[in-house]
C-alpha positions in Angstrom: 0.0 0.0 0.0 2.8 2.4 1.0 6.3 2.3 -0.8 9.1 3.3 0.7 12.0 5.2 -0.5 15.5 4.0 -1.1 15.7 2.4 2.6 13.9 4.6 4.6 11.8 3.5 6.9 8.1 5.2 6.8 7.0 5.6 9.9 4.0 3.9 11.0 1.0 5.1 12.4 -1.8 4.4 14.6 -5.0 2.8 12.5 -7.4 5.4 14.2 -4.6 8.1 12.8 -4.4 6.6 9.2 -8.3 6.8 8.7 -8.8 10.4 10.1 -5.6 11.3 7.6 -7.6 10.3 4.7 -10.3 12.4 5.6 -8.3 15.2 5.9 -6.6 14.9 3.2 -7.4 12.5 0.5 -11.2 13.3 0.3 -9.9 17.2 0.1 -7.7 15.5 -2.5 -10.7 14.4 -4.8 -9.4 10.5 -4.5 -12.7 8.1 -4.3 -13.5 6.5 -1.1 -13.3 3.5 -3.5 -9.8 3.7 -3.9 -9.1 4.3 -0.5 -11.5 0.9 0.9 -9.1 -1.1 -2.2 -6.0 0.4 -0.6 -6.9 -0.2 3.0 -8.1 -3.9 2.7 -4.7 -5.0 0.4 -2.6 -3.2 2.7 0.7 -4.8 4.1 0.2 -4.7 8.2 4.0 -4.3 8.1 4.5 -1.1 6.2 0.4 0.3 7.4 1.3 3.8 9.2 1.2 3.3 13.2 0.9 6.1 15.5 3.3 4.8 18.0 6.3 4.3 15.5 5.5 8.1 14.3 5.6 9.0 18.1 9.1 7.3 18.2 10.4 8.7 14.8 10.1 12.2 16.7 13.2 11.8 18.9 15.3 11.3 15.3 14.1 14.4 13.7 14.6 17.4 16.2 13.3 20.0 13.3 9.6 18.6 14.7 9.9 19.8 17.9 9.4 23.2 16.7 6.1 22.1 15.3 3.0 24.3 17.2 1.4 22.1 19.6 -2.5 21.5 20.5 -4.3 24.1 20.5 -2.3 25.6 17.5 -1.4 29.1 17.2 -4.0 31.1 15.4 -2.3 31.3 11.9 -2.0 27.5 11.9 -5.4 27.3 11.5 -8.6 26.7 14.0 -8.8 24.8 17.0 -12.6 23.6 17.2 -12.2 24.0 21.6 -9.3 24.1 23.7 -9.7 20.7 24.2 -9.8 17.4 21.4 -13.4 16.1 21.7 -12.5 12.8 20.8 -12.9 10.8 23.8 -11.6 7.1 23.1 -10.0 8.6 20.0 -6.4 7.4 19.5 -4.7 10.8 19.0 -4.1 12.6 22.4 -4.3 16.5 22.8 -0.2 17.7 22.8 2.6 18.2 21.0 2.8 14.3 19.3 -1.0 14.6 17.8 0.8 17.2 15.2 4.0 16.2 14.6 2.4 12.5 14.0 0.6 14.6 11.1 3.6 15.5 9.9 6.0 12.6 10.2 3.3 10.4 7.7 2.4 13.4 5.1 4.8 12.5 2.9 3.8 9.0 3.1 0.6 10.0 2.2 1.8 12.1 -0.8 3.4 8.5 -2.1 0.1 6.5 -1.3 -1.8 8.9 -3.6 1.0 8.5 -6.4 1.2 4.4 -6.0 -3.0 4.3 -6.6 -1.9 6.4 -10.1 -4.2 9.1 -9.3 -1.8 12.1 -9.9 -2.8 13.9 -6.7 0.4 13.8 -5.1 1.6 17.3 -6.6 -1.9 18.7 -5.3 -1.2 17.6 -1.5 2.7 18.3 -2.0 1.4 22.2 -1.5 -0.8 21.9 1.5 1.0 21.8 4.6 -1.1 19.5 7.2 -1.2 21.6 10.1 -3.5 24.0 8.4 -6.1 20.4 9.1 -8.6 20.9 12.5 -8.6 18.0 15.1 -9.3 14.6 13.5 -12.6 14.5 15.2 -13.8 18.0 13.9 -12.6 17.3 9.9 -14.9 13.7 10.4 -17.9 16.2 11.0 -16.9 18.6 8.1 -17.2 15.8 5.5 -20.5 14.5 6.3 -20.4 11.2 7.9 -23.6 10.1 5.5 -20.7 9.7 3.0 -18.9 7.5 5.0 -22.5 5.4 6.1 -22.9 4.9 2.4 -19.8 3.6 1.6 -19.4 1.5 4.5 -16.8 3.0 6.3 -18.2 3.0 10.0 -14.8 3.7 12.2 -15.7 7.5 12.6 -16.4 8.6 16.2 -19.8 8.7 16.6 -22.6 10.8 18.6 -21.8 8.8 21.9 -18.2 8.4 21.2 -17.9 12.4 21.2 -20.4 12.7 24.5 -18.2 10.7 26.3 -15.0 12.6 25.2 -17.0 15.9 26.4 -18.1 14.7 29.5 -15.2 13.0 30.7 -12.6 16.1 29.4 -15.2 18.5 31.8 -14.5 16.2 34.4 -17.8 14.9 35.1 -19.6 11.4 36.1 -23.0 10.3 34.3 -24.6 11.3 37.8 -23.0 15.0 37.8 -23.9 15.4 34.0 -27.5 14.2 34.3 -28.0 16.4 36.9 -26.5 19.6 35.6 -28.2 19.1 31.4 -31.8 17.7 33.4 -31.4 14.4 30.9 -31.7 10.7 32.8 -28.3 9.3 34.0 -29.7 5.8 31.9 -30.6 8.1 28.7 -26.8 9.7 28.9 -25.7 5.8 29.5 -27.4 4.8 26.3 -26.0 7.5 24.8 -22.5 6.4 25.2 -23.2 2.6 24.4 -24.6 3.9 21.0 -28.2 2.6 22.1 -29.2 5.7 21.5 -27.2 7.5 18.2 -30.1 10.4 17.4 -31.4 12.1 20.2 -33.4 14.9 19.6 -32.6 18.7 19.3 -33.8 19.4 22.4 -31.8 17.1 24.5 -28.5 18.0 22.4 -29.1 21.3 23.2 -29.3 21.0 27.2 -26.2 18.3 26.8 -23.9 21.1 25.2 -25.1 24.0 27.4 -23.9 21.8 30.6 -20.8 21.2 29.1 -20.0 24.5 28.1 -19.0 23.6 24.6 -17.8 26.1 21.9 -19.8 27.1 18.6 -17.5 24.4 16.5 -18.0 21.8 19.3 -21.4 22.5 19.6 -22.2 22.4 15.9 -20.7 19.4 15.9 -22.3 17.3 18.5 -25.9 18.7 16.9 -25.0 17.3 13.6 -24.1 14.1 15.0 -27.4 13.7 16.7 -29.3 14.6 13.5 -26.9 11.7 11.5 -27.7 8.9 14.1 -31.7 10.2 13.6 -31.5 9.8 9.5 -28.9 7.2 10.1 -31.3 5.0 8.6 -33.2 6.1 6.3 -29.6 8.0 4.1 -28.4 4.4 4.0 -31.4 1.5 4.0 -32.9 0.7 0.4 -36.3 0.5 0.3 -37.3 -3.0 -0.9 -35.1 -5.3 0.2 -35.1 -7.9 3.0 -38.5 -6.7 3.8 -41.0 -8.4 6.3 -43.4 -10.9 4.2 -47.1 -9.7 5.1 -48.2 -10.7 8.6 -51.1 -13.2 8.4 -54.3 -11.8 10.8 -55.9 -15.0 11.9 -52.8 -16.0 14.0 -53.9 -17.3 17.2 -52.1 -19.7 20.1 -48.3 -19.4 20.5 -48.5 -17.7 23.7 -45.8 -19.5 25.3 -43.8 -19.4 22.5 -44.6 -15.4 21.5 -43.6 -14.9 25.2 -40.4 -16.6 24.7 -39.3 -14.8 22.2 -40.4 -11.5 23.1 -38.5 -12.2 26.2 -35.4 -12.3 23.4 -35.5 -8.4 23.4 -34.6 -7.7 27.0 -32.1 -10.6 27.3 -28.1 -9.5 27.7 -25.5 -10.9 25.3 -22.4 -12.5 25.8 -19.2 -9.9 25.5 -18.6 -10.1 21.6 -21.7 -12.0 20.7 -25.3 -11.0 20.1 -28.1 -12.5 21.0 -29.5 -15.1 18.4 -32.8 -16.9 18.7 -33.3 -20.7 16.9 -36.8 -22.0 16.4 -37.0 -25.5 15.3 -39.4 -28.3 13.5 -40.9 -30.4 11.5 -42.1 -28.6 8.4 -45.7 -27.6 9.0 -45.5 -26.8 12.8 -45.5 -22.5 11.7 -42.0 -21.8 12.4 -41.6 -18.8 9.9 -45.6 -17.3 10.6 -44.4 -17.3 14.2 -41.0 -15.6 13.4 -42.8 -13.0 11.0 -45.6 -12.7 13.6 -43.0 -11.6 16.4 -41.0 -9.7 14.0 -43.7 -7.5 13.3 -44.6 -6.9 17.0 -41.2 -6.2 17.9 -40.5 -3.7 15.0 -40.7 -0.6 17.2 -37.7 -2.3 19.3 -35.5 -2.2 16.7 -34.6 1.1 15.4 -32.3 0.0 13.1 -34.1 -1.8 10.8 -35.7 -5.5 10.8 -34.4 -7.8 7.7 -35.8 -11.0 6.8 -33.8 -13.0 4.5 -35.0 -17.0 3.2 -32.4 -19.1 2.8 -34.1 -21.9 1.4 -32.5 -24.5 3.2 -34.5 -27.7 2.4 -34.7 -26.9 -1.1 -32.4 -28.6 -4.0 -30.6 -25.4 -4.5 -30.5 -23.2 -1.1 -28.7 -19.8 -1.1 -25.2 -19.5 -0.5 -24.2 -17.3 2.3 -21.8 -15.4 -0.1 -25.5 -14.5 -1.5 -27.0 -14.3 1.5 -24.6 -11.8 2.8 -24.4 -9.8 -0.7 -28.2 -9.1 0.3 -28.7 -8.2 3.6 -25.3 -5.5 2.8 -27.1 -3.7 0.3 -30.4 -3.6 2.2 -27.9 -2.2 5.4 -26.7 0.3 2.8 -23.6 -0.6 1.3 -23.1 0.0 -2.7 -22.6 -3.4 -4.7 -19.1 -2.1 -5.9 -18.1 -1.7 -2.0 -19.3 -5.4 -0.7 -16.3 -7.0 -0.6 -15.5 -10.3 -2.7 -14.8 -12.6 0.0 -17.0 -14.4 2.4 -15.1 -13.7 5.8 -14.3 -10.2 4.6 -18.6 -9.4 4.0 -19.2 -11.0 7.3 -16.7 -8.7 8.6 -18.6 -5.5 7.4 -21.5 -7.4 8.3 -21.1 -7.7 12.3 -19.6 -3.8 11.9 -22.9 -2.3 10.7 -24.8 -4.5 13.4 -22.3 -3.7 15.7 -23.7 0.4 15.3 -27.2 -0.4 15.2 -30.4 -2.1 16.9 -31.6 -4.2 14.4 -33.7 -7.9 14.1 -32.3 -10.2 11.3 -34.6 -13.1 10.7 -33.1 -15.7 8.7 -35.8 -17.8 8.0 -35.5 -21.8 6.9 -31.8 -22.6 7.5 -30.4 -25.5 6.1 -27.2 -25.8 8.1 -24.2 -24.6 10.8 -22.7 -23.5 7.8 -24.9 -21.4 6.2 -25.8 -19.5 8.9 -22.8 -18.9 11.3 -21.4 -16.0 9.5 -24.9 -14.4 9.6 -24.4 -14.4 13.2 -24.1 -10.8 14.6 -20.8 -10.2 16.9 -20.9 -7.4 19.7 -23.8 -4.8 20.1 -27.4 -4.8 20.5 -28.2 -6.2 17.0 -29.8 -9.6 17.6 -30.6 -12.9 14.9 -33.9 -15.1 14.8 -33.1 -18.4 12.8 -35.5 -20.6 11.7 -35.0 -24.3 10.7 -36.0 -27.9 10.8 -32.5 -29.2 11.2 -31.8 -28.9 15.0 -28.7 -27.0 14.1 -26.8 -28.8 16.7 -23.5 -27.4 16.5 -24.5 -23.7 16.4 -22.5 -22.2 19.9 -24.4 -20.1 22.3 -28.0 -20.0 20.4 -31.3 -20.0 22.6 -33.3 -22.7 21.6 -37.0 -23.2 21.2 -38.8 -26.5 19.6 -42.3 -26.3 18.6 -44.5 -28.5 19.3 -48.2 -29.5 17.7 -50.5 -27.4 19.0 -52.9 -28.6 21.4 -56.7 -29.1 21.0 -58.3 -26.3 22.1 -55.5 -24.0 20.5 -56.2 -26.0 17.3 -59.6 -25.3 17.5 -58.7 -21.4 18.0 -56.8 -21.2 14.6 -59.5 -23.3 12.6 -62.1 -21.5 14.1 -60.0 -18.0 13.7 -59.5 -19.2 9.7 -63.1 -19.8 9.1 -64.5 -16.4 10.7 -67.9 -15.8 10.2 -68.5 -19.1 9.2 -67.7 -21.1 12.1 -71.1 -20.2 13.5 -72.6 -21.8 10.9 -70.7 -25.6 10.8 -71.5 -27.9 14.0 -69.1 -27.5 17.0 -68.4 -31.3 17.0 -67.6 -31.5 13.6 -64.9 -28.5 13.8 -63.5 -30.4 16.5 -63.3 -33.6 14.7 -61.6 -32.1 12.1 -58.9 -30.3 14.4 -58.6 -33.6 16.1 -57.7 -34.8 12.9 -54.9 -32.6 12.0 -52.7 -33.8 15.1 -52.6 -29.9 16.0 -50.1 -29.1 13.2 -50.7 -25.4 12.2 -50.0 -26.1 8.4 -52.8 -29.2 8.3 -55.6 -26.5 9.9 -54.4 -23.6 7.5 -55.3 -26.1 4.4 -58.5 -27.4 5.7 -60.0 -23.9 7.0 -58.8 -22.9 3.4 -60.2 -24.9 1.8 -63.5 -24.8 4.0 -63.8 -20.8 3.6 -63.4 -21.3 -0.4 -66.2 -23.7 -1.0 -69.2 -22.1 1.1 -71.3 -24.7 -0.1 -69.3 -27.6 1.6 -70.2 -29.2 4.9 -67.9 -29.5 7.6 -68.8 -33.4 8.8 -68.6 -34.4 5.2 -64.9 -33.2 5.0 -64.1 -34.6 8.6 -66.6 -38.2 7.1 -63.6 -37.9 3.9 -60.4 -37.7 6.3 -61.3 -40.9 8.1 -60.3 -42.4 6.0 -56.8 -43.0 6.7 -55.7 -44.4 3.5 -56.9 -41.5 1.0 -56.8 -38.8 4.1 -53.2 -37.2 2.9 -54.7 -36.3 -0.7 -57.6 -34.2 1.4 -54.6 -31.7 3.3 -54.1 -29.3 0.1 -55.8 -26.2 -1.3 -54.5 -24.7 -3.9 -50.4 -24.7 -4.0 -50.4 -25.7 -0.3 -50.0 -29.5 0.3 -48.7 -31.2 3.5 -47.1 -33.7 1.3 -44.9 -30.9 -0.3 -44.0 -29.7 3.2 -43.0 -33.6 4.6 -41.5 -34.6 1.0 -38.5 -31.6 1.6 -37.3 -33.0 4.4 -37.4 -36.9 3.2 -35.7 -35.5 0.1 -33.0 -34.4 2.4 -32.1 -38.0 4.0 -29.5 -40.4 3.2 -30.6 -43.6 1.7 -30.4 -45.7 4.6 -32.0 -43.0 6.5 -35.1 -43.1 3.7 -35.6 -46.8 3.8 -36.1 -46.6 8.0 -38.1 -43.8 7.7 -40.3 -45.3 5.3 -40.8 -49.0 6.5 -41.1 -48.0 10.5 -44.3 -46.4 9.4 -46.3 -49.7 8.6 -44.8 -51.4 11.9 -47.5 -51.8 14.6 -46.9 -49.6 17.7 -46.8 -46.0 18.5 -42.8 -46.0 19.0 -39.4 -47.5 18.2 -36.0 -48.1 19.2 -32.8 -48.8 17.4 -33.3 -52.2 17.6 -36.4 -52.3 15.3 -35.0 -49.7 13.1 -32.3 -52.0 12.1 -34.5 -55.2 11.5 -36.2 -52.9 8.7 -34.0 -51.2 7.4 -31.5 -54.5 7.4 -28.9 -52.2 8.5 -26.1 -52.5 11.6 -27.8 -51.3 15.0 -24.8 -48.2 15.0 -26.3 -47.4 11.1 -29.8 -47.3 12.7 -28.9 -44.9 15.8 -27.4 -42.9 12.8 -30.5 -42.8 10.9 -32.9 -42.5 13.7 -30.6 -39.3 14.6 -31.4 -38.0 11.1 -34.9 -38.4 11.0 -35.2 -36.2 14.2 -32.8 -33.9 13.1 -35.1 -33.2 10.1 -38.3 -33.6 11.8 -39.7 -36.2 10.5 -39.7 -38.5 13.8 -40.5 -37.1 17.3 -37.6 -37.4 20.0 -39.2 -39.9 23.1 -38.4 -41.2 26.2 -35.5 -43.8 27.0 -34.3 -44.0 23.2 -38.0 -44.2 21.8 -38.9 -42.4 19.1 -42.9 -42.1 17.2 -44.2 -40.2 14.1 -46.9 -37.7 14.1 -50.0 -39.5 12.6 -49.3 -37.1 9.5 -46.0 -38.0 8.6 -47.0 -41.7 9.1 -49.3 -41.4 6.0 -46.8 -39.8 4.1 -43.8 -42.3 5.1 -46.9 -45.4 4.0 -47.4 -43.7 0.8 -43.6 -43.4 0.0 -43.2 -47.5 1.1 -46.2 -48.1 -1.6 -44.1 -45.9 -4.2 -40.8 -46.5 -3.6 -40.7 -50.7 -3.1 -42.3 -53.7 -4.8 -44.5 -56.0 -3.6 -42.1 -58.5 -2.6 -39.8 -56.0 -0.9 -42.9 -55.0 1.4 -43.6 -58.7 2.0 -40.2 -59.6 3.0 -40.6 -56.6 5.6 -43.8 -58.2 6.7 -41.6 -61.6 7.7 -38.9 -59.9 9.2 -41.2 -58.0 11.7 -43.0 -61.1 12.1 -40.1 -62.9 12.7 -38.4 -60.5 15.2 -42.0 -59.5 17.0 -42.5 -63.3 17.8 -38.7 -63.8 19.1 -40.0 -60.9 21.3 -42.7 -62.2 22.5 -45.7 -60.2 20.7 -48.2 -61.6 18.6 -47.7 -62.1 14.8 -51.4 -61.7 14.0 -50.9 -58.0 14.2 -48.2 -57.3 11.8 -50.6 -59.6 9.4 -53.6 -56.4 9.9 -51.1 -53.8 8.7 -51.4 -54.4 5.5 -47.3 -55.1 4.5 
């Protein structure tokens, strides 16, 4: 990035240092911000500028010492207050703030000239002292620009309060007393909770400090950035919320769970990310949408929503995925950087200086989502998947469940409206019954209730009965429970697929390992494998004691795929293994013979 002459050593300067120097001077310059993000991101850290190796260079070159100091005399240009309102800020008021301006001009001259831009004559004539404080040259050059582009290591509103505060020698307590604002508002503040407050408050906060006209400007302007923060660098359109559906009912346990997602504290380094999981149909992204909505107002800087198609045959690449959510944070397509690790870098910096809700909706693995994952701040991630996403570190975790009866009854009831009155009481409640209280199953028969007013609602419940036709009833228009189930069986491994699929014609209401491996003629280690798989996916439920059972829906669909999938004298071969393994067990054959195998 920086050559060096003959072999002279540049001197090397703090990172804080380097980036305020390109504000002052290569923006005044007429050099893109472009060039300077290329510049940066390929630089060599052995030759990058460091403020400590400038602060040692002074000792070898005593023509610096007569250098003006902070605050400069007047004909070195103005001071914006006596003191550097930087706060955390690397440069330090005093003699070495300057002469570390000087030491790495030059190097800055020969930066310009290695990016070919011919602007190296043009700074060779300015001399850098005639610059303001690093902090006060940021706020001259809009930090919108900056937002835009990416760049997001400017001191910001809370960055500069605290750099007040502390150089007037004052505690949150003394300041909230003197400026009339709440000790926890000034505290939010400084934590960047709060980037825009409003004139008002600005006002009383640089009255109690006694700030300057430059000082003061700056700290308004500051406030009014963090207020339009959003709206100078969100586009419109993308990563939007899907439409809330109005008939959502039950949840409450789980709405409360999540809710309770907004107050919780994070980890140092690591935000807080929500998982919901299950089997497809349970409502996993209508609850996430649901409480994303709600939550909104909690979440000034934005809530995103991205699907990352997980179970299909083609889900998005998180390359994509981060591509996305950048530009709908703000960042131009010619600044998102080409690697992965270096987008989910400017990813968890834009979080990091924001309150925002990313819902990542239908995960298909660890992989995908972990660089999705927000790092340090009060940005926080809702996933939702049907894989349990096991080896995701320091996730809350919530597993849905079918819905009970008389929530059941709520949604149906909710999906029919007005017409609820109408249809008998026990006949509504057959049909819940007969959805095993998964919300997807009572979306499709409400549907297709409230489209066909001339139907009855015992003559649908009379038609799902019937057990061996009663997985062609759940669809209404492009919604199908099959579709749902057959996305998760697509995902499985062979031998996972051929358990899966002959389990469902075995008599019982659960399994173990052992049983799974007389069917699927596989080792007993192959079937705890595949087992693990099918609960992974949700398409078996996790019991007791190494047990595990199928919902009554996902039974039909695993018969369905035996009948499809295997000839008749594979499924009669099954019949005398069962047979032959039941009766060294001790149950009675007879049983296996009423299946049907």
């Amino acid at each position: 990035m920086f050559k060096v002459a003959g072999d002279a050593r540049i001197p090397r300067m703090h990172p804080h240092m380097l980036g305020h120097m390109f504000v002052t001077t290569v923006l005044d310059a007429g050099v893109s911000l472009r060039d300077v993000q290329i510049a940066a991101r390929h630089a060599d850290p052995r030759t990058t500028m460091r403020y400590d190796l400038a602060r040692q260079n002074l000792d070898r070159h005593p023509t610096t010492s007569s250098l003006p100091t902070w605050p400069p005399e007047p004909d070195h240009g103005p001071a914006t207050s006596s003191r550097c309102p930087g706060g955390s800020c690397a440069l330090r008021c005093g003699r070495h703030c300057r002469n570390a301006i000087a030491a790495c001009f030059e190097n800055l001259i020969l930066f310009l000239e290695a990016l070919g831009k011919g602007r190296g004559d043009t700074l060779a004539g300015r001399h850098p002292l005639s610059s303001r404080c690093c902090c006060d040259v940021v706020s001259r050059h809009r930090r919108s620009e900056f937002g835009r582009c990416g760049i997001t290591g400017y001191p910001g509103f809370g960055e500069v309060l605290r750099g007040h505060r502390r150089a007037a020698r004052l505690t949150l307590e003394q300041l909230a007393e003197v400026s009339g604002v709440s000790a926890r508002a000034l505290s939010d503040m400084e934590r960047g909770r709060s980037k825009g407050p409003q004139h008002r408050t600005v006002t009383a906060l640089a009255d109690a400090l006694a700030l300057e006209e430059d000082a003061r400007e700056q700290l308004v302007e500051l406030a009014r950035d963090g207020r339009l923060r959003d709206h100078w660098t969100r586009r419109a359109g993308l990563c939007e919320l899907p439409r809330l559906v109005d008939d959502f009912t039950g949840r409450a346990a789980e709405l409360a769970w999540v809710s309770e997602l907004v107050y919780a504290d994070s980890a140092p380094g690591a935000g807080v990310v929500g998982l919901i999981t299950g089997s497809g149909g349970m409502g996993k992204t209508t609850l996430a949408i649901r409480v994303a909505h709600v939550l909104r107002p909690n979440f000034p800087g934005g809530v995103f929503f991205l699907d990352l198609y997980g179970m299909s045959s083609n889900p998005a690449t998180t390359a994509d995925a981060l591509r996305l959510v950048l530009r709908a944070l703000g960042v131009a397509d010619e600044q998102i950087p080409p690697d992965v690790a270096e987008r989910a870098s400017v990813y968890r910096s834009l979080l990091r200086d924001r309150r925002a809700l990313v819902v990542l909706d239908n995960a298909g693995s660890e992989e995908q989502v972990r660089p999705l994952l927000p790092g340090e701040g009060a940005s926080q991630v809702l996933i939702t998947a049907r894989r349990l996403l096991a080896g995701l570190e320091g996730v809350r975790r919530l597993g849905l469940e079918p819905l009970s009866l008389p929530e059941a009854m709520q949604l149906l009831t909710g999906i029919l409206g007005q017409r609820a009155a109408t249809d008998e009481e026990s006949a509504l409640n057959q049909l819940a019954g007969l959805c095993e209280g998964m919300p997807l199953a009572l979306r499709i028969i409400g549907n297709r209730l409230v489209s066909r007013p001339g139907w009855q609602a015992a003559k649908l419940a009379a038609r799902l009965v019937d057990e061996e036709h009663r997985l062609d009833q759940f669809r209404a228009g492009d919604l199908k429970i099959a579709t749902a189930f057959w996305m998760s069986y697509d995902q499985l491994a062979d031998a996972a697929r051929r358990v899966f699929r002959r389990l469902a014609v075995v008599p019982g209401r659960d399994y173990d390992a052992a049983l799974a491996a007389v069917v699927g003629e596989v080792p007993v280690e192959v079937a705890w494998d595949a087992l693990d798989e099918l609960v992974d996916l949700g398409l078996l439920l996790d019991g007791d004691a190494g047990r595990y059972r199928f919902h009554d829906l996902v039974r039909l669909f695993a018969r369905t795929r035996l009948v499809e999938e295997e000839s008749p004298a594979e499924r009669e071969a099954l019949a005398a293994r069962v047979a032959a393994w039941r009766a060294a067990d001790g149950h009675d054959d007879s049983v296996v013979a009423r299946t049907g195998l």
